[in-house]
N, C-alpha and C positions, 0 to 999 in steps of 0.2 A: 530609539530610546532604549531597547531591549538590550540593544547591542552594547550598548555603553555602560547600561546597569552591568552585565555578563563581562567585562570587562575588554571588548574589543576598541581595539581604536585606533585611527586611522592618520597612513603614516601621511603626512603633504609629500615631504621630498621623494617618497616611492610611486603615490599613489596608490596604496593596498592599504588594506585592513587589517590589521598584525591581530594577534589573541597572546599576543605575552603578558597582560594583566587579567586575564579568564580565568576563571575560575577552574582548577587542575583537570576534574574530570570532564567539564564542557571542553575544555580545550584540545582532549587527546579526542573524542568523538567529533568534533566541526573546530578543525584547526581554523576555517575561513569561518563567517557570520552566515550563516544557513539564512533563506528567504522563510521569513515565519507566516506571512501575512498568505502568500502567494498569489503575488501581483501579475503574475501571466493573467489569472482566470480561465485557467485551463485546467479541469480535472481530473486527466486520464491518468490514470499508474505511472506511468513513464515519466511523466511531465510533472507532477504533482507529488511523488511519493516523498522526492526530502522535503516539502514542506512540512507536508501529514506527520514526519516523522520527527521531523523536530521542534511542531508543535507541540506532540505528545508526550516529548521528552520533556521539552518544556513546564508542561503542567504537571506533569509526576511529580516534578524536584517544589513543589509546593506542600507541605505537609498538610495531614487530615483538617487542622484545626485551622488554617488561613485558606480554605474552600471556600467561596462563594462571597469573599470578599465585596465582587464588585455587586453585590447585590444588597449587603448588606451597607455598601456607602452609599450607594442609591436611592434605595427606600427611602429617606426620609427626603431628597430632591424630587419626588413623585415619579421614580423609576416602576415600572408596572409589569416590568419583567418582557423577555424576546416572547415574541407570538410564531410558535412552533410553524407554521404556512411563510413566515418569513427569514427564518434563516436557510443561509446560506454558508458553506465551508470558511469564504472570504470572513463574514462579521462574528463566524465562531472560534474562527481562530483571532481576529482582534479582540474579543470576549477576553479568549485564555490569554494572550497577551496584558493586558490589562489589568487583569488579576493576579499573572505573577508581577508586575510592577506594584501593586498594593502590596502584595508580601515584600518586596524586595526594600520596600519602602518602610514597612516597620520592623521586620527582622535583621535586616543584613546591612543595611545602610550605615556607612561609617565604621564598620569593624573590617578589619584584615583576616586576611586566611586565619590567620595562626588564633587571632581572639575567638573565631567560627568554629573553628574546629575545639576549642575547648569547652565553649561553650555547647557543642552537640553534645559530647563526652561526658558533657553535667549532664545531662537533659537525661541520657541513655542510662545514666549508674541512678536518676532520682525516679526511673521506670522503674528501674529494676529492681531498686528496694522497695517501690509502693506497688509491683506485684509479690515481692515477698511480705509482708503486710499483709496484704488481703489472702495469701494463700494459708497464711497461720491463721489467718481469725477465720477462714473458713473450713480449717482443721478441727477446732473447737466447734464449731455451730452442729446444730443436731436439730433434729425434724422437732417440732411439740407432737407431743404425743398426747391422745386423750380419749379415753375408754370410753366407746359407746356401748351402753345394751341395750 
């Protein structure tokens, strides 16, 4: 399902997995669909490292504010949160899977490159005036001052 949100998809008459609907920058890093889950179950370096590595990709391209998603649709289904003695690599990376599906699912869904990209461009110039904003108004601010004797 990762795969399909991420825009790979698979050819019948080749039998491959093409990335010509991937999203620009996934695609020049994992031109094929990277294993995210890592269904070997094998942990070593060798074996395991493009999983780890494109899990971690993975969760980064989530921003600060759509963190912790799957916990916050949980909660109210009597989700009680992973008990730290039972995780495992395998359920923490379908964790972060999961949760870039919830973001994918109310950020990105249904808009193209091109409406994404303008919309980030808003986002970045409405930072950047509301930290201009708060850097004027705390140009102006000054300590209170008040005479003890």
């Amino acid at each position: 399902m990762v795969w399909k949100c991420l825009g790979y998809r698979f050819d019948t008459f080749q039998q491959v997995w093409t990335s010509d609907e991937c999203f620009p920058k996934w695609r020049e890093k994992y031109p094929t669909p990277p294993d995210f889950i890592g269904m070997q179950r094998i942990y070593r370096k060798d074996v395991d490292e493009i999983s780890l590595r494109s899990t971690q990709d993975l969760a980064r391209s989530i921003p600060m504010e759509h963190k912790q998603q799957l916990k916050r649709h949980l909660l109210p289904l009597g989700f009680k949160g992973y008990q730290l003695a039972g995780l495992t690599p395998n359920k923490t990376r379908r964790a972060q899977c999961a949760n870039w599906l919830l973001f994918f699912r109310e950020e990105l869904f249904g808009f193209s490159i091109e409406e994404l990209k303008k919309r980030r461009e808003q986002k970045q110039q409405e930072e950047v005036a509301n930290l201009d904003d708060t850097k004027s108004a705390t140009d102006d601010w000054k300590p209170p001052t008040k005479e003890v004797f």
